[in-house]
C-alpha positions as CSV (number, residue, x, y, z in Angstrom):
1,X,31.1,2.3,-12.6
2,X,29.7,-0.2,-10.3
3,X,30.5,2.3,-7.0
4,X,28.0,4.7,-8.7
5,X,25.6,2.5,-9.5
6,X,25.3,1.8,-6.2
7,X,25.5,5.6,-4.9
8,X,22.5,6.2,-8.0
9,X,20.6,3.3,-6.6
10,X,21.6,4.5,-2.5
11,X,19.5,7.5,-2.9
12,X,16.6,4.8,-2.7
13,X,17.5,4.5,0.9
14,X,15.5,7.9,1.8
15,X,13.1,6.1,0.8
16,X,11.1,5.8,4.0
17,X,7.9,4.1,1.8
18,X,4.7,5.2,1.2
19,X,1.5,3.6,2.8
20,X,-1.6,2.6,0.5
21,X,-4.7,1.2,0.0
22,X,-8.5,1.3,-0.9
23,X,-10.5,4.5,-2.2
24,X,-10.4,7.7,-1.3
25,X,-12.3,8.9,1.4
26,X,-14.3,12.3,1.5
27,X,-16.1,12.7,4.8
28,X,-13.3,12.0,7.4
29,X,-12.3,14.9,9.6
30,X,-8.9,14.3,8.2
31,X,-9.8,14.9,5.0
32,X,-12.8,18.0,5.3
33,X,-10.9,20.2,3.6
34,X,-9.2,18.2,0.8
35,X,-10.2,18.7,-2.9
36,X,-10.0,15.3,-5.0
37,X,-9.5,14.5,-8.6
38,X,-9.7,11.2,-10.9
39,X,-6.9,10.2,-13.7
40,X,-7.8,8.9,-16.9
41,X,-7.3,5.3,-15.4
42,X,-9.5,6.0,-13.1
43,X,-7.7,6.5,-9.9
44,X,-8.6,9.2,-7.4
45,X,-6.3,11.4,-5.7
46,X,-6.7,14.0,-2.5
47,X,-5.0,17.3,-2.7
48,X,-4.6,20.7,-0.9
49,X,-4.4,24.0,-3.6
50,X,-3.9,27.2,-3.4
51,X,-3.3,29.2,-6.5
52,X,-0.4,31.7,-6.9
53,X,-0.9,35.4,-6.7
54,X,-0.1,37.0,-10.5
55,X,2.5,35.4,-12.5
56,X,4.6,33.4,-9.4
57,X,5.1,30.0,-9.6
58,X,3.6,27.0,-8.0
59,X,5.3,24.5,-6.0
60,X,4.1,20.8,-6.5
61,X,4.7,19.3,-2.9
62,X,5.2,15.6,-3.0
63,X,5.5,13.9,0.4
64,X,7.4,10.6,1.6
65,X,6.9,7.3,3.6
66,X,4.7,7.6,5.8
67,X,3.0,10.3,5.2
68,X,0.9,12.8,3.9
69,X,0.1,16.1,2.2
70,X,0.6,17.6,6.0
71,X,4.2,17.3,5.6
72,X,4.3,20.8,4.1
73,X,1.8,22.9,6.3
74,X,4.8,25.1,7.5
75,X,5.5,25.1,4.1
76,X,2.2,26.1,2.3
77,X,1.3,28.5,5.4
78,X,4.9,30.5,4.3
79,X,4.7,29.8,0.9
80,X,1.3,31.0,0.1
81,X,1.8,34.7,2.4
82,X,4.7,35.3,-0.1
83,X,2.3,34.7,-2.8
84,X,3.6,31.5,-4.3
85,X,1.0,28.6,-5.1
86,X,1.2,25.4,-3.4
87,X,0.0,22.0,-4.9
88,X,0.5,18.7,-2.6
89,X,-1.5,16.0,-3.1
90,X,-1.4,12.8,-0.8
91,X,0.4,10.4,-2.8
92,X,-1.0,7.5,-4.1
93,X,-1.7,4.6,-1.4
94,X,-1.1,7.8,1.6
95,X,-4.0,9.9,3.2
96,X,-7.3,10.2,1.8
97,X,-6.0,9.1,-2.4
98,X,-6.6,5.3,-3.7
99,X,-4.6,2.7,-2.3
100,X,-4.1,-0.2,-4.4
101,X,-2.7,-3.0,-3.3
102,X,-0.9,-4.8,-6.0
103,X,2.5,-3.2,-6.1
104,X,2.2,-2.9,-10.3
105,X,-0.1,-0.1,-9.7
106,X,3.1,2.2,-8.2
107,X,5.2,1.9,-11.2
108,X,7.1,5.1,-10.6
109,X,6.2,6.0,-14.7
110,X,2.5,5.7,-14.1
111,X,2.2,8.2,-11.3
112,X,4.0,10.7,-12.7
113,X,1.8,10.6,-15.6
114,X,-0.9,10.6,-12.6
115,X,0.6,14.1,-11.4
116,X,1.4,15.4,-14.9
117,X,-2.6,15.3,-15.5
118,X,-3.0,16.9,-11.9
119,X,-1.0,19.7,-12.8
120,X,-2.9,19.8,-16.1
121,X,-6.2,19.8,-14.4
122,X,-5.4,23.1,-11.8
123,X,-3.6,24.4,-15.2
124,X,-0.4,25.4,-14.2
125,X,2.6,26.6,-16.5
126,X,5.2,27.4,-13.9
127,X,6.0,24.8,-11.8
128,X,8.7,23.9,-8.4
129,X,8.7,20.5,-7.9
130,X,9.7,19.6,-4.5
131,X,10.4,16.2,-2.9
132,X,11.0,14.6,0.2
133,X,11.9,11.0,1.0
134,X,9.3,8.2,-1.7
135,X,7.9,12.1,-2.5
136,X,11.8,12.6,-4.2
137,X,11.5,9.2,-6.4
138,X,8.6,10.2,-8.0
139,X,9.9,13.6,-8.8
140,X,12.5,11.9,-10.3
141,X,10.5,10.2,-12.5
142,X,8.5,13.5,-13.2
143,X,11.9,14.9,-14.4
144,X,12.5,13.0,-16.8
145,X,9.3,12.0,-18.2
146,X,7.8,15.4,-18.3
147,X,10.5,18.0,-18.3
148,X,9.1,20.5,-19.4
149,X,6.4,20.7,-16.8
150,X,9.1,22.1,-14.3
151,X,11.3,25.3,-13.6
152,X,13.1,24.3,-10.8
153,X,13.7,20.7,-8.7
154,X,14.0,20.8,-4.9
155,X,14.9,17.6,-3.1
156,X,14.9,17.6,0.7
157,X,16.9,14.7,2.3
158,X,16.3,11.9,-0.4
159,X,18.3,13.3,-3.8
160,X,17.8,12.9,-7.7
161,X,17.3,8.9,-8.4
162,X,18.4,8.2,-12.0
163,X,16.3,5.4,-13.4
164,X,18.5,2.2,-14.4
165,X,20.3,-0.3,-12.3
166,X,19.2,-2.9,-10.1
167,X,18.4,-1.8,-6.4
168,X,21.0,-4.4,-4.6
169,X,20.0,-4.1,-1.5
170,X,22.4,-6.8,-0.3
171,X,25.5,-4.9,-2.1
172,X,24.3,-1.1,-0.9
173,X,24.2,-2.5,2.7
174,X,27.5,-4.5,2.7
175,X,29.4,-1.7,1.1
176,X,27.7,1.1,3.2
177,X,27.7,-0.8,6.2
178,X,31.7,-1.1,5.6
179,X,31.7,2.8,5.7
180,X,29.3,4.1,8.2
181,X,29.2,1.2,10.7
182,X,25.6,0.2,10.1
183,X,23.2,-1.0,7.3
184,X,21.5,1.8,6.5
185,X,18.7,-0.3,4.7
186,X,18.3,-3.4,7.1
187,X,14.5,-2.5,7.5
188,X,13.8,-3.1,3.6
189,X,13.8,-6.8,3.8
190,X,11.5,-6.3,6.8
191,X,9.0,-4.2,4.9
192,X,9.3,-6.6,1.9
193,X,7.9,-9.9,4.3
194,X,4.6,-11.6,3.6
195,X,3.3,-10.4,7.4
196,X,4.9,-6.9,7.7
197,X,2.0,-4.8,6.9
198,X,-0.3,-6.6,9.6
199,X,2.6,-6.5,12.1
200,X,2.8,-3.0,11.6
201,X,-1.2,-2.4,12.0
202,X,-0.9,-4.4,15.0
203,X,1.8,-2.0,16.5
204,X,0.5,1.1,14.6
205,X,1.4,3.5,17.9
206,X,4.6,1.6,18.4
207,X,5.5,2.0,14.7
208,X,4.6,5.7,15.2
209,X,7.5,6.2,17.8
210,X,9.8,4.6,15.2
211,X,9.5,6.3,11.8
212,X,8.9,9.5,13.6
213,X,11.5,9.4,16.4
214,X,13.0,12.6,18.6
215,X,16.2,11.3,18.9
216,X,17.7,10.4,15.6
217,X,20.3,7.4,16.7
218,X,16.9,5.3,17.0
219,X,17.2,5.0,13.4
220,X,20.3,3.5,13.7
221,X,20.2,0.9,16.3
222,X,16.5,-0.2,15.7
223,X,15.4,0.8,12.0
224,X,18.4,0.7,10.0
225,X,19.9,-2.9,11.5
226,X,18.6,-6.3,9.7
227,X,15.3,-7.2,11.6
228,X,15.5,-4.3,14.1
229,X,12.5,-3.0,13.1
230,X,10.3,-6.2,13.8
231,X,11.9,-6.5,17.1
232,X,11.2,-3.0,18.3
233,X,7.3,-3.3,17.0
234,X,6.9,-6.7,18.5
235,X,7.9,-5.6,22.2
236,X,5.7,-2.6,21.2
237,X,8.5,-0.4,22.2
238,X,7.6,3.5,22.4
239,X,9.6,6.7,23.4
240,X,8.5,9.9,23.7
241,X,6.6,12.0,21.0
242,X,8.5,14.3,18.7
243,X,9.1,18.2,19.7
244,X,8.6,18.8,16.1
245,X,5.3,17.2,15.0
246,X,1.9,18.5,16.4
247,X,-0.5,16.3,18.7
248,X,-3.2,17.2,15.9
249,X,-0.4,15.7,13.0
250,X,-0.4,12.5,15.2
251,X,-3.7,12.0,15.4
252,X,-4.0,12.5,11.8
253,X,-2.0,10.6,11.2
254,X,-3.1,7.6,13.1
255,X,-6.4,7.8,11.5
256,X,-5.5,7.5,8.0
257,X,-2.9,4.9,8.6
258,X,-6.3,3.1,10.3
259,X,-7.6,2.9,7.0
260,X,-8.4,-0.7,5.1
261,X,-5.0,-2.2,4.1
262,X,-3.2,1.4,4.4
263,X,-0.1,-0.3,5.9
264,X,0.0,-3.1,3.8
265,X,-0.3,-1.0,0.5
266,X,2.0,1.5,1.2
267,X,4.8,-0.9,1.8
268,X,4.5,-1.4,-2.2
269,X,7.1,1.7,-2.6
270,X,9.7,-0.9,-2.0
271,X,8.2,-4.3,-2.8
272,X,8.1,-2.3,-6.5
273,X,11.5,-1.6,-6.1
274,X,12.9,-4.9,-5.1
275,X,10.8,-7.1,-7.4
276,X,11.8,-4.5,-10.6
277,X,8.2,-3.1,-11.9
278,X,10.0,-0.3,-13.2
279,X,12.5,-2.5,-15.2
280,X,10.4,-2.2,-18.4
281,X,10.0,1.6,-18.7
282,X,13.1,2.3,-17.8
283,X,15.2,-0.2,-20.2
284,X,14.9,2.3,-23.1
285,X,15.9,5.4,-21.4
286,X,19.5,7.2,-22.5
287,X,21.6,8.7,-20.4
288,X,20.9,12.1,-21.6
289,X,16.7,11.4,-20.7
290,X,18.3,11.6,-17.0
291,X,19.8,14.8,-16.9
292,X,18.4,18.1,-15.5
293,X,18.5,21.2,-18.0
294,X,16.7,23.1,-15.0
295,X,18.3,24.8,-11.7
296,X,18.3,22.1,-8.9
297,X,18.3,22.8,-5.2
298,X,19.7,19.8,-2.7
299,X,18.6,20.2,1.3
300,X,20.1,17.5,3.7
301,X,20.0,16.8,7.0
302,X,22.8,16.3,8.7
303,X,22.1,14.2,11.6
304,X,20.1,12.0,9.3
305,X,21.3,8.6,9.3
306,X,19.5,6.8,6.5
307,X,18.6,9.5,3.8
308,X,22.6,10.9,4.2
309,X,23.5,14.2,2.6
310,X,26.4,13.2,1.3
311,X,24.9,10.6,-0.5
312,X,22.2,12.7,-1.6
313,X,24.5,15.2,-3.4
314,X,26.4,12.4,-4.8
315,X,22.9,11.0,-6.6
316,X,22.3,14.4,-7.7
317,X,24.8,16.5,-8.5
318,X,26.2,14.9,-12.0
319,X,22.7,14.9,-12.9
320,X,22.2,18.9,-12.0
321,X,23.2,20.6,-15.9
322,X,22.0,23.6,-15.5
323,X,22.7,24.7,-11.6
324,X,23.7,22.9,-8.4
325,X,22.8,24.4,-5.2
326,X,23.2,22.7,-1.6
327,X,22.4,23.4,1.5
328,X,22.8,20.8,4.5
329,X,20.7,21.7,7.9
330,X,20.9,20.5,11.4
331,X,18.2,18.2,11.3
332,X,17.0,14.5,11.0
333,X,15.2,12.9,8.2
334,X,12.0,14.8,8.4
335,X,13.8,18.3,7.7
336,X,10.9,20.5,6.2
337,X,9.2,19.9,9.8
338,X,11.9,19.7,11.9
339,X,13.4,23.4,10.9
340,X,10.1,24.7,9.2
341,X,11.7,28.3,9.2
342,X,15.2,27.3,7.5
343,X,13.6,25.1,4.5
344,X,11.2,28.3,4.2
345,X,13.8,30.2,3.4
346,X,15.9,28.4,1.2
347,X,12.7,27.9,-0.9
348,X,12.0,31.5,-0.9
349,X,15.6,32.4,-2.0
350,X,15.3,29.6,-4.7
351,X,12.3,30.3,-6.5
352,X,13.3,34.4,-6.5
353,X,16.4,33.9,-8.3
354,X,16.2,34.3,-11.9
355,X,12.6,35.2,-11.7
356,X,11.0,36.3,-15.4
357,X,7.8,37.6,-15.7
């Protein structure tokens, strides 16, 4: 019991963060073409729409650490000529949303109420919910507090993350680190320091060549290892850009991580985690609130070393009650950009099976 607790709580690894903090901003170039809309509580998200052609579905895109909405523009480009909808908001604390700085405010409950009203808002009946990476978490969370929102579940390189269990860090890296050689989570007690989010604005190109690397073993000797990360920003160590990300991505990027406090808030992904905000909404859950009565689709990267595909089907598979698909590419962590055509596909196949209209 304990070995799957820890597998359940692994699938946090993925978890490459989020980055947050201030309002939302409306006149940046990086954000011209967003749309934005306000919760009930008051907090303001950015999102890219574009409805669905007749009766097809639309997929809810939900991004990772750090990142935004443009994750999926090979995505929404194929997905919207086949005639699907695409919905993908930047998360709360990434791109042009709100990022709040007290990590409270990313209770993983509270923002998938936040994208519950969002889908209410464009209203949408069929819905894909896709996630990557933090993006996977929160679908999670959608899953099982508003099942009935969703047809289908996709989750590219970070799997299903049943709520429950502490996240022992300590214990997942000891007992992983036993198995694959490294600890694949060294960089969370980085990220959960008093002065990471400054050191990380202070390096932001260097931190750049880091999360977004070309060759994937740079993940494992200087993200994954115990204080690996804060030695490769300090010597503001760079490589060369990825083959797979556009110079325009990168310099979107770079702007809206230049925001007020943006990479200080988004760390709050796992300073939530390790300091338990969830603990309370999750203590009354059953086992059977966890389990997925829609078809689920699993995509993995192979050469990924921290969000691992086995580990991912082993967080989602006993979960998956009514269909288990996988599909394991040869790619890194950022798989959906990396092989744009392959996830295409697969999402194509997926949401045409079993169609009803």
């Amino acid at each position: 019991m304990r070995l799957f607790i820890a597998l359940q709580a692994v699938a946090w690894h993925m978890i490459l963060g989020s980055a947050f903090c201030g309002t939302a901003l409306a006149g940046a170039s990086w954000n011209s073409t967003l749309s934005h809309f306000t919760t009930t509580d008051g907090t303001t998200y950015a999102y890219d729409f574009n409805p669905a052609s007749g009766s097809n579905a639309t997929f809810l895109l939900l991004h990772g650490y750090p990142s935004s909405h443009k994750d999926w523009e090979h995505q929404i480009a194929a997905l919207n000529a086949a005639g699907f909808g695409t919905l993908a908001p930047d998360m709360l604390g990434f791109g042009a949303s709100d990022m709040p700085t007290d990590p409270r405010q990313y209770r993983a409950k509270r923002l998938s109420n936040h994208l519950a009203e969002l889908l209410n808002h464009k209203s949408l009946d069929t819905v894909i919910g896709v996630g990557h990476d933090w993006g996977s978490v929160i679908l999670t969370r959608l899953a099982v507090y508003h099942p009935d929102r969703f047809d289908k579940f996709v989750f590219v390189n970070v799997g299903y993350q049943a709520p429950g269990g502490f996240v022992d860090i300590d214990g997942l890296n000891s007992m992983l680190s036993a198995e694959y050689g490294y600890t694949p989570y060294g960089y969370w007690y980085f990220f959960d320091r008093y002065d990471a989010g400054t050191v990380i604005k202070a390096h932001l190109e260097s931190f750049w060549h880091l999360v977004f690397p070309e060759n994937h073993t740079v993940w494992v000797n200087h993200l994954a290892p115990i204080s690996a990360a804060r030695s490769w920003l300090q010597a503001e160590t760079k490589t060369n850009d990825p083959s797979f990300l556009s110079a325009a991505y990168k310099s979107d990027w770079l702007a809206w991580m230049s925001r007020p406090n943006a990479t200080e808030s988004g760390l709050n992904c796992y300073r939530s985690q390790l300091r338990g905000v969830n603990d309370a909404d999750e203590s009354t859950l059953k086992t059977e609130d966890w389990e997925l009565h829609v078809p689920v689709l699993a995509i993995g990267g192979s050469l990924d070393p921290i969000g691992r595909a086995d580990l991912m089907v082993a967080s989602t598979q006993p979960w998956a009650l009514a269909g288990f698909e996988t599909k394991t590419l040869d790619s890194g962590h950022w798989t959906a950009q990396e092989l744009p055509d392959e996830v295409n596909e697969l999402l194509l196949e997926f949401a045409r099976k079993d169609l009803v209209h």
